[in-house]
N, CA, C and O atoms as a printed pandas DataFrame, in Angstrom:
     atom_number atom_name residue_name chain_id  residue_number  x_coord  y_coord  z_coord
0              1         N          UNK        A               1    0.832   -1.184    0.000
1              2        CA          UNK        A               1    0.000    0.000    0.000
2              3         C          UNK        A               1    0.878    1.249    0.000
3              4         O          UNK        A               1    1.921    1.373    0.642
4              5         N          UNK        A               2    0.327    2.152   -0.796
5              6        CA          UNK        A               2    0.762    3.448   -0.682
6              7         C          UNK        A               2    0.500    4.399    0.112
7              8         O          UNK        A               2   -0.624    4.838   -0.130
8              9         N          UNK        A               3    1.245    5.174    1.343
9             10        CA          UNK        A               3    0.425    6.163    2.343
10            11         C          UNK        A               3   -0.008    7.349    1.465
11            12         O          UNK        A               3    0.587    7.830    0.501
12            13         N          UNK        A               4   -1.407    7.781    2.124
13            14        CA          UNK        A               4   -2.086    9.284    1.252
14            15         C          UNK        A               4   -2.207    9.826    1.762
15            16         O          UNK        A               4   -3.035    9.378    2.555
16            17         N          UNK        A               5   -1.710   11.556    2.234
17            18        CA          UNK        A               5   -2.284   11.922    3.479
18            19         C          UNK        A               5   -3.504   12.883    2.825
19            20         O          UNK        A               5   -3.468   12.826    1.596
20            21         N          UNK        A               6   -4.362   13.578    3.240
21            22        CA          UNK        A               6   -5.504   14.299    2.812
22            23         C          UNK        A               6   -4.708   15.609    3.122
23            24         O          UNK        A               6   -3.765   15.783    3.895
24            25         N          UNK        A               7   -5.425   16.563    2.215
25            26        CA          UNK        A               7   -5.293   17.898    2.026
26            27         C          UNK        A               7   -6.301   18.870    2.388
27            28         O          UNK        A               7   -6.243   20.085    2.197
28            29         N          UNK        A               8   -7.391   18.093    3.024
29            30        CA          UNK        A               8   -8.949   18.663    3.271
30            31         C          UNK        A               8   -9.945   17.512    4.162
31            32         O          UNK        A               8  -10.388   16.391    3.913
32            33         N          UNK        A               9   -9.998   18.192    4.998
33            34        CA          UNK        A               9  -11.277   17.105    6.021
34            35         C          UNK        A               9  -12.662   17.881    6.712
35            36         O          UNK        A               9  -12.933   19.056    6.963
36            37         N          UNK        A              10  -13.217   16.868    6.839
37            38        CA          UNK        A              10  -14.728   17.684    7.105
38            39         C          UNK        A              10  -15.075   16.938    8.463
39            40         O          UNK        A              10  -16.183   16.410    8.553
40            41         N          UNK        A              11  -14.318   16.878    9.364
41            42        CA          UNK        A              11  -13.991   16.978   10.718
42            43         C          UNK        A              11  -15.824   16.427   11.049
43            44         O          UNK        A              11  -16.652   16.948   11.796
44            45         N          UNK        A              12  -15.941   15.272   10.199
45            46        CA          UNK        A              12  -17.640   15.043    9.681
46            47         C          UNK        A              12  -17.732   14.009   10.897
47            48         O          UNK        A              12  -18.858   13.762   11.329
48            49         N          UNK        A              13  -16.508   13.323   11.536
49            50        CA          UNK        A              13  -16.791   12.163   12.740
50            51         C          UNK        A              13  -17.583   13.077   13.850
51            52         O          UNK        A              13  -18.461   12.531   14.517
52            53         N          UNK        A              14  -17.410   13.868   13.966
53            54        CA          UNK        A              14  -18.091   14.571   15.308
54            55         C          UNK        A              14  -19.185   14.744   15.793
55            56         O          UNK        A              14  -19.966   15.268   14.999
56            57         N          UNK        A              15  -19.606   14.522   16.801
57            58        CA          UNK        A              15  -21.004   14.251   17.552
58            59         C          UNK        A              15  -21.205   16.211   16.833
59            60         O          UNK        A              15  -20.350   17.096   16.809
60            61         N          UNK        A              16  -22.495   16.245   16.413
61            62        CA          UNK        A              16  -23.252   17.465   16.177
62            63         C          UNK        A              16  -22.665   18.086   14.616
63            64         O          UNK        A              16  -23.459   18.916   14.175
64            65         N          UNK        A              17  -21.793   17.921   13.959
65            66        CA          UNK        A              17  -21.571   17.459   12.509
66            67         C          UNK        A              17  -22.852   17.534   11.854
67            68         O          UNK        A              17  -23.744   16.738   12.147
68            69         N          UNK        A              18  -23.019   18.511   10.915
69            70        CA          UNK        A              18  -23.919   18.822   10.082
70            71         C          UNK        A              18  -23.557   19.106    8.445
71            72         O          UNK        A              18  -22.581   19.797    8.154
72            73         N          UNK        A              19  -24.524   18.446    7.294
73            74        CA          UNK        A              19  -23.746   18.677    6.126
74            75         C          UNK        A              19  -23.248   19.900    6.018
75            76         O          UNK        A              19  -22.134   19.933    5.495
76            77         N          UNK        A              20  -23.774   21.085    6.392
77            78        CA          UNK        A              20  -23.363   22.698    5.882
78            79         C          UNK        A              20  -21.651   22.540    6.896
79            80         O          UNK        A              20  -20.487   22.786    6.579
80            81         N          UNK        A              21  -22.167   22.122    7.921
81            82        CA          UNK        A              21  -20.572   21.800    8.512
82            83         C          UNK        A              21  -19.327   21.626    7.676
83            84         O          UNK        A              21  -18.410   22.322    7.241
84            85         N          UNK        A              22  -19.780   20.201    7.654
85            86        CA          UNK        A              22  -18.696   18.928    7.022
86            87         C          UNK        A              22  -18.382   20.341    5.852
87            88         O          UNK        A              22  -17.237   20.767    5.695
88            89         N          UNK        A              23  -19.431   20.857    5.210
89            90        CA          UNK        A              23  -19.136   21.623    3.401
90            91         C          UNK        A              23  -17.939   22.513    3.968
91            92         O          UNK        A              23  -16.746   22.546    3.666
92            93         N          UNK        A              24  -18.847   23.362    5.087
93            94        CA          UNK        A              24  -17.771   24.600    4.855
94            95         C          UNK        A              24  -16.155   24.526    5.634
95            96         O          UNK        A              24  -15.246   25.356    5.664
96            97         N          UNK        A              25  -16.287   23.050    6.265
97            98        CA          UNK        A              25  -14.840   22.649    6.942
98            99         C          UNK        A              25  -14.168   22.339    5.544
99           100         O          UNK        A              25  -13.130   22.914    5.220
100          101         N          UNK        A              26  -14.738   21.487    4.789
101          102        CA          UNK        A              26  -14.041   20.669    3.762
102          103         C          UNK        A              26  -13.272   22.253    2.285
103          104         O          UNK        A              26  -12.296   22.321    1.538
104          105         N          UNK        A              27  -14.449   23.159    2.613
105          106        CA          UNK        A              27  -13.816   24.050    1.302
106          107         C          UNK        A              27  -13.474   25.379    1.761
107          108         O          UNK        A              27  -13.231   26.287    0.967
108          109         N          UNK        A              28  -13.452   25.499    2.817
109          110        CA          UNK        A              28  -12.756   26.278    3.480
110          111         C          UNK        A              28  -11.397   27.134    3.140
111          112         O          UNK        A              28  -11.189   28.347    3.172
112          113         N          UNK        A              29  -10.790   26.331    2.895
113          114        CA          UNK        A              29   -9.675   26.319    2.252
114          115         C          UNK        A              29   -8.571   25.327    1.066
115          116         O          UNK        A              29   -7.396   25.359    0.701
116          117         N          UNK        A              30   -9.896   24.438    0.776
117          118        CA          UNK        A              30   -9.544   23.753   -0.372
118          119         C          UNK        A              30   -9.180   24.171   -1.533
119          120         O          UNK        A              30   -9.784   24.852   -2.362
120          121         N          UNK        A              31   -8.223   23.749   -1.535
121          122        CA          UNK        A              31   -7.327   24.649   -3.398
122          123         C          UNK        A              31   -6.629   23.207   -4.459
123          124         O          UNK        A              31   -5.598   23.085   -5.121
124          125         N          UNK        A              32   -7.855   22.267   -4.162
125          126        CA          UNK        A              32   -7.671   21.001   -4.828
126          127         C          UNK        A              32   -6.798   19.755   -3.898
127          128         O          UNK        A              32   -6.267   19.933   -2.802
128          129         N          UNK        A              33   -6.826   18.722   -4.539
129          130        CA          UNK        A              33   -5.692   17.920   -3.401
130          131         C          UNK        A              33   -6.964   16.554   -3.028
131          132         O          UNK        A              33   -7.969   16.346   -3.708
132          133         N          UNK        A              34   -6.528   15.743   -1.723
133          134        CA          UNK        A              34   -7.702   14.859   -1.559
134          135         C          UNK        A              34   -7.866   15.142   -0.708
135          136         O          UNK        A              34   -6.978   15.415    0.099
136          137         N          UNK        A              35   -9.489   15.232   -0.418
137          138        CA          UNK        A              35  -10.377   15.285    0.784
138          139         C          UNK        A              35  -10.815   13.549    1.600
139          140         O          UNK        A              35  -11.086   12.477    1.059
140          141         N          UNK        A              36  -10.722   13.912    2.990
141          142        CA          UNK        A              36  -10.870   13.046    3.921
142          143         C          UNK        A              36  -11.615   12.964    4.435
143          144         O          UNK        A              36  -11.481   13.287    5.615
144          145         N          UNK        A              37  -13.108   12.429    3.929
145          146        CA          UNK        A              37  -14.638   11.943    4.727
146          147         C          UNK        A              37  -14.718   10.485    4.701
147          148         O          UNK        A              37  -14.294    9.672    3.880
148          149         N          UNK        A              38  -15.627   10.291    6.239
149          150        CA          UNK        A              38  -15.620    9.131    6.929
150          151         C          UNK        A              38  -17.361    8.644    6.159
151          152         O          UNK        A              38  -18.399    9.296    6.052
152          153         N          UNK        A              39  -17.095    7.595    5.857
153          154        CA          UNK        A              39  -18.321    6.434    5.376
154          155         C          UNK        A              39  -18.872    5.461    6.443
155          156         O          UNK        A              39  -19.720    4.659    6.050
156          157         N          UNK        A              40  -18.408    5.416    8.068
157          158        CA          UNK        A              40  -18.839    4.646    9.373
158          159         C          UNK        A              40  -19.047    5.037    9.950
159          160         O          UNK        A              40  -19.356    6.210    9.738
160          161         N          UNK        A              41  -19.131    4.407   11.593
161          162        CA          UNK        A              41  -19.215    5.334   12.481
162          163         C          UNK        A              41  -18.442    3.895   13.820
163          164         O          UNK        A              41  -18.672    3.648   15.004
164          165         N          UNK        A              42  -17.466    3.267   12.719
165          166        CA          UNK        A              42  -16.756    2.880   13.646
166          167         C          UNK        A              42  -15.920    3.326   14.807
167          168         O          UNK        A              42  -15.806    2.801   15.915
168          169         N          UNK        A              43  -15.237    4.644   14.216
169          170        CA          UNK        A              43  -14.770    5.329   15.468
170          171         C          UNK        A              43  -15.099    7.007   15.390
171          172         O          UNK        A              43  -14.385    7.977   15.643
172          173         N          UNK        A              44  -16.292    6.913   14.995
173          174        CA          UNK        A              44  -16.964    8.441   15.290
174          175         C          UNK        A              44  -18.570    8.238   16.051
175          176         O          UNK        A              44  -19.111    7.245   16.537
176          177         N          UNK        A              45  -18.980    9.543   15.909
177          178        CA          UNK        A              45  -20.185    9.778   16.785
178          179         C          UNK        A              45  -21.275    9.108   16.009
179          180         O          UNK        A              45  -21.311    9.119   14.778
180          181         N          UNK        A              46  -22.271    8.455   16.863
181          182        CA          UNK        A              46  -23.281    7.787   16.046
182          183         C          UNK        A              46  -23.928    8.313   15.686
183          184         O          UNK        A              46  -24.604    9.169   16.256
184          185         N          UNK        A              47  -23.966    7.743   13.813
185          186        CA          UNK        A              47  -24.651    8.430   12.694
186          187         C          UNK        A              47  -24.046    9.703   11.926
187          188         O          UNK        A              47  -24.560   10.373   11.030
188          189         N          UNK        A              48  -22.705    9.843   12.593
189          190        CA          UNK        A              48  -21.822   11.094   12.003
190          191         C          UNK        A              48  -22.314   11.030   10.542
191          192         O          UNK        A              48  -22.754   12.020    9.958
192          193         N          UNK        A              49  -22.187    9.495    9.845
193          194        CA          UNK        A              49  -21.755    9.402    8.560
194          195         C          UNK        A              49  -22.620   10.349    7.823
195          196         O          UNK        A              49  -22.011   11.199    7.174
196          197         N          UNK        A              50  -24.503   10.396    7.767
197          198        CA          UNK        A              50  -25.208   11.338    7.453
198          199         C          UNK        A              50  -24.972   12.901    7.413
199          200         O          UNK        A              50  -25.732   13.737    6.926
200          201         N          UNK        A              51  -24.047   13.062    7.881
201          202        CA          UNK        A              51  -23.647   14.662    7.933
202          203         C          UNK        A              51  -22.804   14.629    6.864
203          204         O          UNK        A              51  -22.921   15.583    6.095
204          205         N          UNK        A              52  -21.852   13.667    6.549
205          206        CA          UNK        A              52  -20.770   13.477    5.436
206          207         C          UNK        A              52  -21.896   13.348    4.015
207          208         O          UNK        A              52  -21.896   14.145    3.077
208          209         N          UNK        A              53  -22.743   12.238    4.140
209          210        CA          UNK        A              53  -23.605   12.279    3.030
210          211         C          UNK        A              53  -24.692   12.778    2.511
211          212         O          UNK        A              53  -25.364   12.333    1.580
212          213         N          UNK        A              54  -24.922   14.184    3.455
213          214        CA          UNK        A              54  -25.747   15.318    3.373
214          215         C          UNK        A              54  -24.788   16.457    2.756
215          216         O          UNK        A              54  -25.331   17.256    1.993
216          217         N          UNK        A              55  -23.428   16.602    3.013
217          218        CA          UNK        A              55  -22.698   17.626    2.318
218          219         C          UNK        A              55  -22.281   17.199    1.127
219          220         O          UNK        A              55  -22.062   18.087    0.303
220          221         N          UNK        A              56  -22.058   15.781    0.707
221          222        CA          UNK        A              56  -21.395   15.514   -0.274
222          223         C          UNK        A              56  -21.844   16.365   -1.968
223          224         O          UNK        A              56  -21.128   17.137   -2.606
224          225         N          UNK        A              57  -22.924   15.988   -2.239
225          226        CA          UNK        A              57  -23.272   16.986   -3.605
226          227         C          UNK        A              57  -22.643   18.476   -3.582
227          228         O          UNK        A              57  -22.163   19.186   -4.466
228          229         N          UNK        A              58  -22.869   18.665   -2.052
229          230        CA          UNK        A              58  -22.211   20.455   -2.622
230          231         C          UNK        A              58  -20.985   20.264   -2.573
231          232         O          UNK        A              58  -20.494   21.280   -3.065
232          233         N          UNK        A              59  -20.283   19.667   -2.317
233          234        CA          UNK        A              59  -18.809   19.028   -1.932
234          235         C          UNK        A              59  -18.585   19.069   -3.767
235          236         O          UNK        A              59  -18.111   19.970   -4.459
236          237         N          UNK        A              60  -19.150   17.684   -4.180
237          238        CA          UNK        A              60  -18.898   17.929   -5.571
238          239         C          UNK        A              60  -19.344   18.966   -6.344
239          240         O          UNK        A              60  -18.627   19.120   -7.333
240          241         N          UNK        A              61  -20.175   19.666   -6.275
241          242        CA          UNK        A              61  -20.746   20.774   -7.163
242          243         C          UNK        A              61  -19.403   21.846   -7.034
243          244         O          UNK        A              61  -18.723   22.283   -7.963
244          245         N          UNK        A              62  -19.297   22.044   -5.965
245          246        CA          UNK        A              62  -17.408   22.889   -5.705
246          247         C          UNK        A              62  -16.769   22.387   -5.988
247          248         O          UNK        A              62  -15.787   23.055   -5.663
248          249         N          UNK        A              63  -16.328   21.337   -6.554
249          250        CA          UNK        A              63  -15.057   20.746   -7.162
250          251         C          UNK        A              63  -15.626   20.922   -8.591
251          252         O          UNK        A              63  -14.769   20.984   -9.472
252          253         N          UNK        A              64  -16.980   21.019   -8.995
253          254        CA          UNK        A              64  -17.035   20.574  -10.796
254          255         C          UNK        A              64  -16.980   21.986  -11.049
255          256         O          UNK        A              64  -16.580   22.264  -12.180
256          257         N          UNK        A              65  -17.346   23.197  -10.118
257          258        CA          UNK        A              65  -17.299   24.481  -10.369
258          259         C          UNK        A              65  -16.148   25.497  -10.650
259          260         O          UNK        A              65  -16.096   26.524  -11.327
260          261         N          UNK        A              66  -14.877   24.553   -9.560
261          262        CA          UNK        A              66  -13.778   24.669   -9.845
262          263         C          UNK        A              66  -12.817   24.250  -10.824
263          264         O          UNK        A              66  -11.650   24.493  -11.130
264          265         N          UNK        A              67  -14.039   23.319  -11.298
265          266        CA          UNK        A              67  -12.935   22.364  -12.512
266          267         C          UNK        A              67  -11.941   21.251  -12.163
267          268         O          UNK        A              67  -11.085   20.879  -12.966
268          269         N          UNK        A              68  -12.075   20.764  -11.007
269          270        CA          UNK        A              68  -11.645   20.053  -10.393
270          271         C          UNK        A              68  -12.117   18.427  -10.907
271          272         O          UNK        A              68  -13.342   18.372  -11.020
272          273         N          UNK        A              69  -11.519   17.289  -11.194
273          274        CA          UNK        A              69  -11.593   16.169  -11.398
274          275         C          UNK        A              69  -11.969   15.267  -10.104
275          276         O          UNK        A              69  -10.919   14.980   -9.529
276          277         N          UNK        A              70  -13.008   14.762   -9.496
277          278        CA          UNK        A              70  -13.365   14.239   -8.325
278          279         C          UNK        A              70  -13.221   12.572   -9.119
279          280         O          UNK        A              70  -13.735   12.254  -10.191
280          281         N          UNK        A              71  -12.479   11.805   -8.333
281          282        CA          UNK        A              71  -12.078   10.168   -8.408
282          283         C          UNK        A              71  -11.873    9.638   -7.293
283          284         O          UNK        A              71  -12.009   10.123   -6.170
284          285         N          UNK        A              72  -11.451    8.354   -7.696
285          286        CA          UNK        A              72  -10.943    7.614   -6.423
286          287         C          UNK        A              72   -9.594    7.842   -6.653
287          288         O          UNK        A              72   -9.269    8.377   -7.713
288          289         N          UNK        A              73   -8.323    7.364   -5.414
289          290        CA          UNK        A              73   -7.281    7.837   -4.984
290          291         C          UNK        A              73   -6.427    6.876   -6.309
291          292         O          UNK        A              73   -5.241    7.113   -6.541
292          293         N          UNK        A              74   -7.051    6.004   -6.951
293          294        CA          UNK        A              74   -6.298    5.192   -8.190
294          295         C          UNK        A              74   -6.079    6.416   -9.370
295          296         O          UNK        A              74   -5.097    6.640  -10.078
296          297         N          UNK        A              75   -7.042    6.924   -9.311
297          298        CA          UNK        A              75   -7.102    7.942  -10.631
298          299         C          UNK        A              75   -6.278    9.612  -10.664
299          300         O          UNK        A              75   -6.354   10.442  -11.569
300          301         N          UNK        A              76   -5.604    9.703   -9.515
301          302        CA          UNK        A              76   -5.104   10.632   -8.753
302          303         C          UNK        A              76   -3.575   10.749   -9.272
303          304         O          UNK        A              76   -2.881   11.699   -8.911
304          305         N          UNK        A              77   -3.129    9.842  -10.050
305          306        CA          UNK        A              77   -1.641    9.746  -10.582
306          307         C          UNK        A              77   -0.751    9.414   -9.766
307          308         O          UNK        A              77    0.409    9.823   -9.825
308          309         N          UNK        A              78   -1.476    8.143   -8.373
309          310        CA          UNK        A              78   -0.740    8.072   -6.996
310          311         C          UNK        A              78    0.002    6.621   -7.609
311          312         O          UNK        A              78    0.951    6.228   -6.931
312          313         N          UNK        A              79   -0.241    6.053   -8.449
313          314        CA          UNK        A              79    0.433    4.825   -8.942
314          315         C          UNK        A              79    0.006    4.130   -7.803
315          316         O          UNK        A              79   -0.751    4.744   -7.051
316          317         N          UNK        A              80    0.329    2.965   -7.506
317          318        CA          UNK        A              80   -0.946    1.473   -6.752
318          319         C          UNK        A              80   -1.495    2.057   -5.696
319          320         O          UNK        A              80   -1.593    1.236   -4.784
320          321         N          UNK        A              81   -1.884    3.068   -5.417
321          322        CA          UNK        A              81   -2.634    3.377   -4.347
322          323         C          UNK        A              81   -3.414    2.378   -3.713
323          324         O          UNK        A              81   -3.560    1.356   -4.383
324          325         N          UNK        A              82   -4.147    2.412   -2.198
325          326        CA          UNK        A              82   -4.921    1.169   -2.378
326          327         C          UNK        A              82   -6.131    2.382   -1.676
327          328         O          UNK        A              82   -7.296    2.043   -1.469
């Protein structure tokens, strides 16, 4: 495996985490790079994940607005990423 570190997080594990949250943590200061949202709630607050998948569209709508290419970490030019 290849290490990735993120360039952007939406601090979305947190008990009270809301999509407008997760959005305006995540683009805050995003100037491209990879963003770091959680899909569990193995080691976050229960049900965090809904706050991550309530921001996500505007998440992407700011990346397609920016012109930004949204993929998985394979398509990123990271060579075997996993």
């Amino acid at each position: 495996m290849t290490p990735v570190l993120w360039t952007s997080w939406g601090a979305d594990w947190r008990s009270g985490a809301t999509g407008t949250s997760v959005y305006d943590t995540v683009t805050g200061n995003l100037a491209g790079g990879t963003i770091l949202l959680h899909d569990s709630d193995c080691t976050s607050a229960p049900a965090s994940w809904t706050a991550t998948l309530s921001a996500l569209p505007r998440i992407l709508d700011h990346c397609e607005s920016e012109g930004w290419k949204v993929g998985p970490l394979e398509e990123h030019g990271l060579g075997a990423a996993a």
